[in-house]
N, C-alpha and C positions, 0 to 999 in steps of 0.2 A: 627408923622413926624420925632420926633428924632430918633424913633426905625428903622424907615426905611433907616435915612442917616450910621446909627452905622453899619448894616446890608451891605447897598454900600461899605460901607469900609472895611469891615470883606472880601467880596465878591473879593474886588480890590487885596485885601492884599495878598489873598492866588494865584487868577492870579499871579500878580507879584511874587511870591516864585515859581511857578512852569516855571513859563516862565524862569527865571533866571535859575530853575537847567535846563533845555534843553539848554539852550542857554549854560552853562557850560559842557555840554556835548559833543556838537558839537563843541565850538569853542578852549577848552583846548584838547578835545579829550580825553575820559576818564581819567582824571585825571593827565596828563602830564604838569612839572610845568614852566611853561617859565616867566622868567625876564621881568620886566617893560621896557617900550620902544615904539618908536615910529616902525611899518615895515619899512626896510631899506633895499637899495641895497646891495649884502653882497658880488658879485663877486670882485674879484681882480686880479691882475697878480702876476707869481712865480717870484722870482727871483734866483730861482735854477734851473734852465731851463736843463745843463749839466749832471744832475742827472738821467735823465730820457732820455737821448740818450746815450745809451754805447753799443758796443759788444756783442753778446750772444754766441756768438760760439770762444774760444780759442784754436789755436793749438798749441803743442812747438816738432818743429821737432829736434833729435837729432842727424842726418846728418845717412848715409850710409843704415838700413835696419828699421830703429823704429821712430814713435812718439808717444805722447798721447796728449789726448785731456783734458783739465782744467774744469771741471764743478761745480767745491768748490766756493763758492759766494765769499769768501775771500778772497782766490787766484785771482779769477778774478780781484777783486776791485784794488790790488794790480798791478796786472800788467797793468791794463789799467789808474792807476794813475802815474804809470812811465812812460809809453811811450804818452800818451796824449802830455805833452807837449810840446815832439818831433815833433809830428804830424804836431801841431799847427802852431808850428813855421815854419817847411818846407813849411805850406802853406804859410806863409806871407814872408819869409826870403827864398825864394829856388834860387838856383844858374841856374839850368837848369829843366829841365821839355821833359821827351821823349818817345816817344811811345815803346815799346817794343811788341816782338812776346810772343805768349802763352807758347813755350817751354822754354825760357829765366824765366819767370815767376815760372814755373816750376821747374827749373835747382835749383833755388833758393830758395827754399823752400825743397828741396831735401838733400842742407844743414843744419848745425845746425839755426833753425832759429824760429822766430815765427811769425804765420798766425794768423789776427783774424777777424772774419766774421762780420758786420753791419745788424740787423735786418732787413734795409730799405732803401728804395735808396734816398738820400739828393746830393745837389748838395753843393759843397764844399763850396761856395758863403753862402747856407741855413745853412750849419752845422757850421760856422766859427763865422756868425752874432751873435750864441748862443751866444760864449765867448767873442765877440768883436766887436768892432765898426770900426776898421780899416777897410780901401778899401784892397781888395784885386787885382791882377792882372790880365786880363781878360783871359789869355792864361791857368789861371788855375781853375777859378771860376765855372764852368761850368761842370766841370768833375765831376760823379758821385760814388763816391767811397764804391763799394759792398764789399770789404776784404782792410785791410793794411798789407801788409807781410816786417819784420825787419828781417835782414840777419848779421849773425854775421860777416861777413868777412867785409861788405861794412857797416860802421860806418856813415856814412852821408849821407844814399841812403835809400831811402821810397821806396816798390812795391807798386803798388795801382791797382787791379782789378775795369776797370768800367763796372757791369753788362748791363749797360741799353743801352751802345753804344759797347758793347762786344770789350772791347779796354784796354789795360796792359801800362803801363806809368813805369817809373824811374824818380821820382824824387831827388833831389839831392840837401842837404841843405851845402848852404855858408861855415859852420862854426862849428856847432852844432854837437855832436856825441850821438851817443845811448849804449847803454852800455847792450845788447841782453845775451854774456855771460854769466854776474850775472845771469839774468831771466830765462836763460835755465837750469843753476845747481842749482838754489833754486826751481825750480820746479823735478827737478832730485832730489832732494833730500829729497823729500814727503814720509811719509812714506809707501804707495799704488801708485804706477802709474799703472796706465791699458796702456801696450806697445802693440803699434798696426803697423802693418807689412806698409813699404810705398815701393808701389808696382805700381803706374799709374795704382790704378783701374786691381786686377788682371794681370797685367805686360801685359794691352792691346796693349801696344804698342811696344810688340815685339811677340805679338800672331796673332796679326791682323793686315790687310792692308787697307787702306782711304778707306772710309773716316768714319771707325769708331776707326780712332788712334787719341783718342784725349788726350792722356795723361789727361784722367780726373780724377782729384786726390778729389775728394769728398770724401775719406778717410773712406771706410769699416773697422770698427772691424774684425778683423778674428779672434779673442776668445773677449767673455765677459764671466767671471767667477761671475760677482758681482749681485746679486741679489739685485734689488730695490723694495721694499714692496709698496701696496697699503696704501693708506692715507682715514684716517675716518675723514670727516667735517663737519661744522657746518656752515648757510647761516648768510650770516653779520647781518640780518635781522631777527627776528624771527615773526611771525605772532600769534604765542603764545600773549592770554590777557595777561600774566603775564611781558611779555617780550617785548612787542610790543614798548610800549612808550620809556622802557629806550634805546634801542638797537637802535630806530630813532632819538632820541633827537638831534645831531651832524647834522646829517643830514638833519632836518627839520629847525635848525638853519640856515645853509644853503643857505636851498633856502626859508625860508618865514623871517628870520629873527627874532630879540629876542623876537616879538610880536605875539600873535597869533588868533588876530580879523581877522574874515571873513574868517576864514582855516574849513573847513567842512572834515569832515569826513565819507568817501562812502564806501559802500561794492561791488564789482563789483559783474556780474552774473558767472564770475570763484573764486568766496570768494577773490577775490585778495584787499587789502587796500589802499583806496586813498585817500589823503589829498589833499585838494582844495582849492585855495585862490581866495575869490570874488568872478568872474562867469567865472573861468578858465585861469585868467592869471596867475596862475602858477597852477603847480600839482607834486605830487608826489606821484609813485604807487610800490607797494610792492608785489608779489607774493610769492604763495607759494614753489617755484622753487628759491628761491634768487633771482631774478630778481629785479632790482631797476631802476624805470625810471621816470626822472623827464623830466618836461617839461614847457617852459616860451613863451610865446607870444613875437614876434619881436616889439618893440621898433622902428618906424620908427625915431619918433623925436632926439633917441640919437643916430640914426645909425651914422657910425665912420670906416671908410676906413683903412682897416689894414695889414701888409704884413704876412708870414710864422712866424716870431719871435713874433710879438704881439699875433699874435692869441694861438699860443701855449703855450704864455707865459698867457694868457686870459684862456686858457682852463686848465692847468696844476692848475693854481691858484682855480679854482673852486673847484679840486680833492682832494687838500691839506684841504680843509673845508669840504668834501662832505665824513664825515665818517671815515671809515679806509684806510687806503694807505697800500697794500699790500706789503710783501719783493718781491725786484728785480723788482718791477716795470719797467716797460719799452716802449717807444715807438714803434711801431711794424709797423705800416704804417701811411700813410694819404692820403687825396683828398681832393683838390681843386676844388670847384664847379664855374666855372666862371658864371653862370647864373643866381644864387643866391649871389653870391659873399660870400660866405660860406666854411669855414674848418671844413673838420670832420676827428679828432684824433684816431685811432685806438689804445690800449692797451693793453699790455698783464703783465701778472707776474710767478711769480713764487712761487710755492707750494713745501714746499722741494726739494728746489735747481732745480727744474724742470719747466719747462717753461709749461702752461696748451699748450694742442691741439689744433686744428682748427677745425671744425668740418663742414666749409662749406667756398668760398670766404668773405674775410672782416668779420668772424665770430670771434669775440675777448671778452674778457668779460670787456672791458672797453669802449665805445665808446662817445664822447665827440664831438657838433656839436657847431662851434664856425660864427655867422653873424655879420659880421659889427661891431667887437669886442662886441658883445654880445653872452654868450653861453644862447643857446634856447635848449638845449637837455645835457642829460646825462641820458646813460645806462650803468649802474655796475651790476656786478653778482661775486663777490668776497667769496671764499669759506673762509674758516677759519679753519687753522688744528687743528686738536685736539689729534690723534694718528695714529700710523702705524696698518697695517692688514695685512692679505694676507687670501684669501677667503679662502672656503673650496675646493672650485674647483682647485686651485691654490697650495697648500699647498704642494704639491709633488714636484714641480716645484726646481730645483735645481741651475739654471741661468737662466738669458735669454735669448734667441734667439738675433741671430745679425741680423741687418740688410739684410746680403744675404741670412739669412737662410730664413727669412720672404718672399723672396723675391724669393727665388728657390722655396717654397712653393706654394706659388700662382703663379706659373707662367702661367699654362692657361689664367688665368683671367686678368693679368697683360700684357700679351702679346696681347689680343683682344682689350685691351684699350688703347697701343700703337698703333695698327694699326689703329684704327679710330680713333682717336688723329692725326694721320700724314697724312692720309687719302691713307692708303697702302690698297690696294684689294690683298689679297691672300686667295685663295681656298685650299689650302693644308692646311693651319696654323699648320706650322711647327716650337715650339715654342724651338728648337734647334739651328732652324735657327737664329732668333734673341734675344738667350744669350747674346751677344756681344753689337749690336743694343741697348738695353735696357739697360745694364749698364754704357754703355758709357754715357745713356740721361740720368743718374741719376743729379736731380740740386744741392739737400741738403739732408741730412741725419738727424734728430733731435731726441731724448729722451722725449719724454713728459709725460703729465699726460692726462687723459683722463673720463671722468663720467660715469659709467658703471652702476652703480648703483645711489642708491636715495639718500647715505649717504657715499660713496666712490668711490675715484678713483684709476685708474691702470698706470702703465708704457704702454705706449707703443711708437713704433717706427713710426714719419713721417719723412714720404720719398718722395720726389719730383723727380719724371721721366717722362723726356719732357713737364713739365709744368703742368702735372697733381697731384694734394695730394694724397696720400695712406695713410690709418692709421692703423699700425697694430698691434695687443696684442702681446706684447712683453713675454709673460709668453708660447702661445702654436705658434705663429705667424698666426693665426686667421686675412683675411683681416676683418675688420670692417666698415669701410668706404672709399670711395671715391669721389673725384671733383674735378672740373677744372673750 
């Protein structure tokens, strides 16, 4: 009898050893070490909220035949930490407030002056709550401000482009002056400026007649001499055994918190890796593409009614814990889902000074879905640079192509996707005929980066005409892609 209970026990003992290592397999995940602790809710709000709404596009015009465009992180920082709190103030402190025509608008920026373009349309009410709590007045809250243009002659006078009601404003503060000047000769006095001809868009508005005179000054390069090299990266994430645990650690902190009872560890049917907590209220999934998407069941109980500032400041705060925080981060869009009563934040950054591409609508590599001030989603795909390249295909490549050269290149292709885009029937297509037509509808011009390959990206040039994206290699001017 005693041989038989010594034997149970022997039998239980070594159960219990095996059970424990699976169960430390699944629940540390291969040997990843996490802190004692209870799981805990680990979102927060930012309260750097200002950081992550700035500018991407600067211009500094030097009045009569030249400008150039600012694309130095530094510089940028710089200038948008001078004039910011001009801005600010005209909105709360403005003396008058008045519509203005397009040409005026124009006139002014034609001077020594500087233009700088907003990622995103915010309404001044949305962009103002950032830094403040003051009421604003309602004759200005409303306005949505796609460019601010500072004029060196008018010291107390704001231009404000609003894209979304196609509408030019002068506003005009009380009191307060800007001091444009300084900013125009410290950027004059770089030691590389790329000078670029200001012309209305090929001097359309003294070549042609309405209604394709639209003085549009989207600002073509007519030389780039500067060669920008391709980027070798590395995915924030590795899937590598070796690399896998430390490279999530940050981020499985996150979202499961300093505990890691009831987190499973899955293999999907694409090898992709997912971490599980309980029976799917939360997840987090890893590809081999850099793709990171995590995911949280809704919380009815602590749902929580929140306006544009909480949520963003709800969603930003997740990012700030959720890994790496890319340079130049930025806000890029968003939507308001009133049906769900849901925000979802669009993202983008920058990869050597270069904003990455689009590669299709609301395609971003940061995208953050905030409900009832709870985020229940995030997906990142943040590269990591590592070094410069230029392929082999590339290596003879001596500058790049501007913008109109891309753009004279493909003009078949560019001209049939204007036409049904506007919904014009012509039988001839006669793409001479609308040279004009098409650069007039140019909206934005952009430098990006773009993934051409598995372990590198390229320059190239997006270009917005009449509402449709072009993406083009900026090395041969190759279209590569397009949407709308």
């Amino acid at each position: 009898m005693r041989l038989i209970k010594e034997r149970l026990k022997s039998f239980l003992l070594v159960a219990l050893v095996i059970s424990s290592i699976a169960l430390t397999q699944i629940n540390l995940f291969d040997g990843l070490i996490i802190s004692e602790g209870l799981t805990e809710v680990v979102d927060g709000s930012s309260t750097k909220l200002s950081a992550y709404i700035n500018p991407q596009s600067y211009f500094i015009s030097f009045g009569g035949l030249s400008y150039t465009r600012v694309d130095a992180l530094k510089m940028q920082d710089n200038l948008w930490g001078e004039i910011r709190p001009f801005i600010l103030s005209c909105f709360l402190n403005y003396e008058s407030v008045t519509e203005i025509k397009r040409e005026t608008y124009v006139d002014a920026f034609s001077d020594r002056s500087l233009l700088i373009r907003m990622p995103l349309d915010l309404t001044i009410s949305q962009y103002f709550s950032v830094f403040s709590d003051d009421a604003l007045k309602q004759a200005i809250e409303s306005i949505s401000p796609r460019e601010y243009l500072l004029r060196e002659g008018n010291e107390r006078s704001l231009y404000v482009f609003d894209a979304v009601n196609d509408k030019y404003y002068l506003i005009k503060h009380k009191t307060v002056l800007h001091d444009i000047k300084a900013l125009i000769n410290r950027v004059k006095s770089e030691n590389w400026i790329d000078y670029r001809k200001i012309s209305a868009r090929f001097s359309l508005n003294n070549t042609v007649e309405a209604p394709y005179n639209q003085l549009n000054y989207e600002l073509i390069p007519y030389t780039y001499d500067a060669i920008v090299t391709s980027i070798v990266y590395e995915n924030e994430v590795s899937l590598d055994p070796e690399r896998f645990s430390n490279d999530v650690l940050n981020i499985s902190r996150a979202v499961f918190g300093k505990r890691m009872d009831f987190v499973k560890k899955l293999k999907d049917v694409n090898d992709s890796t997912i971490l599980m907590y309980g029976y799917g209220d939360k997840s987090l999934t890893v590809t081999h593409k850099g793709n990171i998407a995590y995911r949280k069941k809704f919380d009815q109980a602590n749902s929580e009614s929140v306006d544009f500032k909480g949520a963003f400041a709800r969603a930003v705060g997740k990012l700030e814990q959720f890994g790496l925080m890319p340079e130049g981060i930025y806000l890029a869009d968003y939507v308001f889902n009133t049906g769900t009563n849901s925000y979802v934040f669009y993202f983008n950054y920058k990869l050597n000074g270069y904003a990455m591409a689009e590669t299709s609508d609301k395609d971003y590599p940061i995208v953050v879905e905030v409900k009832e001030n709870q985020v229940v989603s995030v997906d990142k795909n943040i590269k990591v640079f590592v070094g410069e390249l230029v392929p082999q295909s590339y290596q003879k490549v001596e500058h790049l192509l501007t913008g109109e050269d891309c753009i004279a290149k493909n003009d078949i292709e560019i001209s049939i996707y204007y036409l049904q885009d506007n919904n014009i029937l012509d039988k001839t297509m006669d793409t001479i005929q609308y040279y004009y037509p098409i650069r007039s509808a140019i909206n934005s011009i952009d430098l990006r980066y773009f993934e051409e390959g598995d372990d590198y990206v390229i320059p190239v040039w997006q270009i917005v005409i009449s509402g449709r994206t072009y993406l083009f290699n900026a090395y041969n001017g190759s279209l590569i892609q397009t949407f709308r």
